[in-house]
DRENGU-304392 format. One record per residue: residue number from 1; x, y, z of N, C-alpha, C, O, CB in turn. Coordinates in steps of 0.001 Angstrom, whole numbers. Glycine has a CB too. Layout:
N
> nr  n.xx  n.yy  n.zz  ca.xx  ca.yy  ca.zz  c.xx  c.yy  c.zz  o.xx  o.yy  o.zz  cb.xx  cb.yy  cb.zz
> NUM  X  Y  Z  X  Y  Z  X  Y  Z  X  Y  Z  X  Y  Z $
...
END
This chain:
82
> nr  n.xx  n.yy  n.zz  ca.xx  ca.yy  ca.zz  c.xx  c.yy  c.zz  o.xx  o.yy  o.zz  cb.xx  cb.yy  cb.zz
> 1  844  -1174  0  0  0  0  893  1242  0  1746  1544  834  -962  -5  1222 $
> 2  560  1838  -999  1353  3243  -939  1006  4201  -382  -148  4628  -357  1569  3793  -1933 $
> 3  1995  4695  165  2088  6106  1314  1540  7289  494  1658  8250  1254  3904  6589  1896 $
> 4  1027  7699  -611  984  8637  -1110  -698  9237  -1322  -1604  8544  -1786  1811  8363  -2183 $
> 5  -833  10565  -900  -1767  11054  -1343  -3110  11349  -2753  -3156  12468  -3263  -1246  11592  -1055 $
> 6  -3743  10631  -3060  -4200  10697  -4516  -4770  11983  -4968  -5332  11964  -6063  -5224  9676  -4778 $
> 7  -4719  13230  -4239  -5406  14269  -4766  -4357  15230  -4871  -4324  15996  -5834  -6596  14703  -3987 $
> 8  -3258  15269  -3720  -2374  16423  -3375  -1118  15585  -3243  -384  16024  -2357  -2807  17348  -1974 $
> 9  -560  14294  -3983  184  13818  -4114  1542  13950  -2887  2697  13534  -2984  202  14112  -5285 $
> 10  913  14644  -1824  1944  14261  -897  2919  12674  -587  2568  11574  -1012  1215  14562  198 $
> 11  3832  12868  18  4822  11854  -40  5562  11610  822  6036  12582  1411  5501  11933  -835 $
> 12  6002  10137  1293  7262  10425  2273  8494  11312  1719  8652  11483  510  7911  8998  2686 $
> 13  9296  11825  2627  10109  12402  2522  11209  12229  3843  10853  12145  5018  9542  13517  2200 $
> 14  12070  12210  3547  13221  11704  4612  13745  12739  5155  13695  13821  4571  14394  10896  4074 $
> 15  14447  12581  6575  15035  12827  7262  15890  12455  7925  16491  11444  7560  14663  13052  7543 $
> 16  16421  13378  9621  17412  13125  10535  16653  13345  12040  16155  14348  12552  18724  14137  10225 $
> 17  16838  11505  12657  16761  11962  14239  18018  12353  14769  19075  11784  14498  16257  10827  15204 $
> 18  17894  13363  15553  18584  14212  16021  18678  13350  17612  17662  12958  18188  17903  15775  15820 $
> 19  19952  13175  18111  19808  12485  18895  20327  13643  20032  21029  14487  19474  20431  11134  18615 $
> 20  20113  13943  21824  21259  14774  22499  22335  14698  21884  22441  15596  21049  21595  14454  23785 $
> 21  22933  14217  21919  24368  13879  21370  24679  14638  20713  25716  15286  20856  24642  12827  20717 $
> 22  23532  14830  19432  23333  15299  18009  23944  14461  17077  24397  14745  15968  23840  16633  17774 $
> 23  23889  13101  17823  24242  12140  16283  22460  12157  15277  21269  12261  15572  24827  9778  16946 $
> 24  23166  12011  14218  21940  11998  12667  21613  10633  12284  22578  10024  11821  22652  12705  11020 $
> 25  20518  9979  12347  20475  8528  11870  19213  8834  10757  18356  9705  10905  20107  7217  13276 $
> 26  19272  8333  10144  17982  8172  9201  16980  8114  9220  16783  6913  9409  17824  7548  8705 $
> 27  15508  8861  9118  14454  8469  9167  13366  8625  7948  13796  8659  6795  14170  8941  10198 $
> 28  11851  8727  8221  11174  8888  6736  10117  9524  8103  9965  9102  9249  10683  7181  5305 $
> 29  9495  10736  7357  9068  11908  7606  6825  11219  7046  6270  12098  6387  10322  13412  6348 $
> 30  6350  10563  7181  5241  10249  7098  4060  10983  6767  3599  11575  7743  5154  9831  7919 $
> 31  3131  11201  5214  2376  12315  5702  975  11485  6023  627  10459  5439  2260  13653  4530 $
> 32  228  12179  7116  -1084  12068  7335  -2249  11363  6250  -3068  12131  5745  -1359  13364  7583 $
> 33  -2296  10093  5955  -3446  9517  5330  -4392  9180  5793  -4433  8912  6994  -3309  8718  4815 $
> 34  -5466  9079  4992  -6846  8317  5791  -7558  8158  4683  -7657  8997  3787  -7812  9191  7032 $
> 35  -8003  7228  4708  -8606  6506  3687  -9891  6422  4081  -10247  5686  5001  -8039  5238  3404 $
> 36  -11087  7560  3066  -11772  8297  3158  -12857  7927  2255  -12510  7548  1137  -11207  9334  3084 $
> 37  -14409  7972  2589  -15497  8179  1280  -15911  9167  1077  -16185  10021  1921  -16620  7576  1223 $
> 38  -16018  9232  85  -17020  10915  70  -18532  10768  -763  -18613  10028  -1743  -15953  12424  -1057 $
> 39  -19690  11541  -272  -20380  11226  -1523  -20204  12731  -2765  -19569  13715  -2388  -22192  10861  -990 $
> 40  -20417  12720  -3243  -20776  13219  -4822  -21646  13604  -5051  -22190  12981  -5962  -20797  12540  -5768 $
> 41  -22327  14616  -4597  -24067  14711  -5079  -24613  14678  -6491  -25601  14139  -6992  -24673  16061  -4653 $
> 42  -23577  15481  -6992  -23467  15957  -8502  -23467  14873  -9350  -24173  14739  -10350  -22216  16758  -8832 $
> 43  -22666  14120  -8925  -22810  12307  -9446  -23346  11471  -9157  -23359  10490  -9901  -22042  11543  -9403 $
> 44  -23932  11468  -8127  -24794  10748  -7331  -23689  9452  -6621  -23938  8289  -6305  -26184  10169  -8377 $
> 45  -22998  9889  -6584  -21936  8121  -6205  -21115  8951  -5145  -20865  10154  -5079  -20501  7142  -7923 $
> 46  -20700  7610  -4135  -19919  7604  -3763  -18656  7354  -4006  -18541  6618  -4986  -20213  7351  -3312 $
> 47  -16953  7870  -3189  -15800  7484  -3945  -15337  7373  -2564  -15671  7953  -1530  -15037  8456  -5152 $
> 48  -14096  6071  -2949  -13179  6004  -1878  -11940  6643  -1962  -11524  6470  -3108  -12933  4802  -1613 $
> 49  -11352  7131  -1469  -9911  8325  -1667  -9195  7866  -966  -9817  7073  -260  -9915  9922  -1274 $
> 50  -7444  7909  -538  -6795  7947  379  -6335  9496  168  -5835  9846  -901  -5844  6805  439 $
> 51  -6532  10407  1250  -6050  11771  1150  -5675  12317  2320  -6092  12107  3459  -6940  12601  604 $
> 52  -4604  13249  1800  -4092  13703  3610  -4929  14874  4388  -5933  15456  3975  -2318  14443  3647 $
> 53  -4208  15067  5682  -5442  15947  6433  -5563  17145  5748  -6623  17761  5632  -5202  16344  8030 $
> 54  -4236  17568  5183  -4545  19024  4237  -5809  19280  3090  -6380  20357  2919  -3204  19222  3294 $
> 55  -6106  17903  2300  -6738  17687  1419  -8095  17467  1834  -9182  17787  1352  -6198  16833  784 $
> 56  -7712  16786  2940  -9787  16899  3568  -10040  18271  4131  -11163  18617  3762  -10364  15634  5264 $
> 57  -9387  19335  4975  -9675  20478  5145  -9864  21399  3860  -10685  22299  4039  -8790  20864  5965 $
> 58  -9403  21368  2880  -9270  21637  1315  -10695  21341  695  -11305  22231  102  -8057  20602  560 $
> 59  -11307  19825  878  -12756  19400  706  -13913  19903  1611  -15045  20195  1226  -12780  18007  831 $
> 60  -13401  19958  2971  -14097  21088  3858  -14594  22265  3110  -15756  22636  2942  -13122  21654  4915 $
> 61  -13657  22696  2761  -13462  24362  2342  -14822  24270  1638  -15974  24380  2058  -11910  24945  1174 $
> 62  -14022  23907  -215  -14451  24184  -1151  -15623  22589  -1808  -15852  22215  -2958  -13085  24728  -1916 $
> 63  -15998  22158  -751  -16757  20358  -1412  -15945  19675  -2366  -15472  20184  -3383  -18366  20439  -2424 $
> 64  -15818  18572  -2010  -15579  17487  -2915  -15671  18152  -4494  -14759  18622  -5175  -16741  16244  -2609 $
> 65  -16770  18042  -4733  -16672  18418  -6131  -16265  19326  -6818  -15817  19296  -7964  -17426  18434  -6516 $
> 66  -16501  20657  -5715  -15390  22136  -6594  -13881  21750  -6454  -12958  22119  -7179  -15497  24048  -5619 $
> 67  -13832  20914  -5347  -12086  20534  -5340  -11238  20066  -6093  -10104  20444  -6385  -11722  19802  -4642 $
> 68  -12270  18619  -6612  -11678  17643  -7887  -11688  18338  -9064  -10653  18264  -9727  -12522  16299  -8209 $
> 69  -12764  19122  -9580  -12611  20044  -10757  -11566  21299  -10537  -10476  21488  -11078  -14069  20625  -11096 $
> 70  -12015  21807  -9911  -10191  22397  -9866  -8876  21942  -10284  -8022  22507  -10967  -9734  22500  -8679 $
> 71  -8904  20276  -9473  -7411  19734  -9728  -7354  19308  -11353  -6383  19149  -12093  -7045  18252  -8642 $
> 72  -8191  19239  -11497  -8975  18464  -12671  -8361  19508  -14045  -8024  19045  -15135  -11088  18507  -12395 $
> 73  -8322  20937  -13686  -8472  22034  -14497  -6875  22201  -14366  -6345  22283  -15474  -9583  23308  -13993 $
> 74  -5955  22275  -13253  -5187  21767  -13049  -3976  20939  -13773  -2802  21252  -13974  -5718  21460  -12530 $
> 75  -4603  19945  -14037  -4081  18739  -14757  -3459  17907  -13914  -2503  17253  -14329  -3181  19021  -15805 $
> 76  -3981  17768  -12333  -3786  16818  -11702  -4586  15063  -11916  -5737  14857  -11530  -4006  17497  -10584 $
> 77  -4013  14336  -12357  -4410  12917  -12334  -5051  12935  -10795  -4378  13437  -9895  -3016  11755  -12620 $
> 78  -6148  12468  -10558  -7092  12133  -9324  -7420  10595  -9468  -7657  10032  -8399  -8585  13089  -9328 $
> 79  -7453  10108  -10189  -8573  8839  -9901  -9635  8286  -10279  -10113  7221  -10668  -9005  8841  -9108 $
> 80  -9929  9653  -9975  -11512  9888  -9695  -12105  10218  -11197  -11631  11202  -11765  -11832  11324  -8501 $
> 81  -13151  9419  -11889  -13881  9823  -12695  -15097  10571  -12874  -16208  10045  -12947  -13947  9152  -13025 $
> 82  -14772  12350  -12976  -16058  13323  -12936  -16916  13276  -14583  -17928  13951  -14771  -15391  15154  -12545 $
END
């Protein structure tokens, strides 16, 4: 299962634990998923998404559907068939 966002394509991204010491060891920086339904009124359907918390406050905002057409206008690949 991939770590990645399907609307706002967020991603792991790596890092450094910082130890007292201040020794640097390797880590991976995780973003926020949740694997989400939404309904669609406009379509009448429901969709399943994995999207991060930025992207559901984003669907908050502006609904599901002004969101995806946006990305849509965009030329973000979604998934999702409007």
């Amino acid at each position: 299962m991939s770590k990645v966002c399907q609307l706002t394509g967020k991603r792991p991204i790596s890092g450094n634990h910082v130890s007292h010491s201040n020794r640097k060891t390797k880590r991976r920086f995780l973003p926020n998923l949740q694997k989400k339904r939404f309904f669609i009124p406009e379509l009448d359907r429901w969709v399943t998404i994995k999207v991060s918390s930025a992207a559901i406050r984003n669907i908050n905002k502006l609904g599901i559907y002004a969101y995806l057409k946006r990305l849509e206008k965009s030329g973000v690949d979604t998934g999702v068939k409007l």
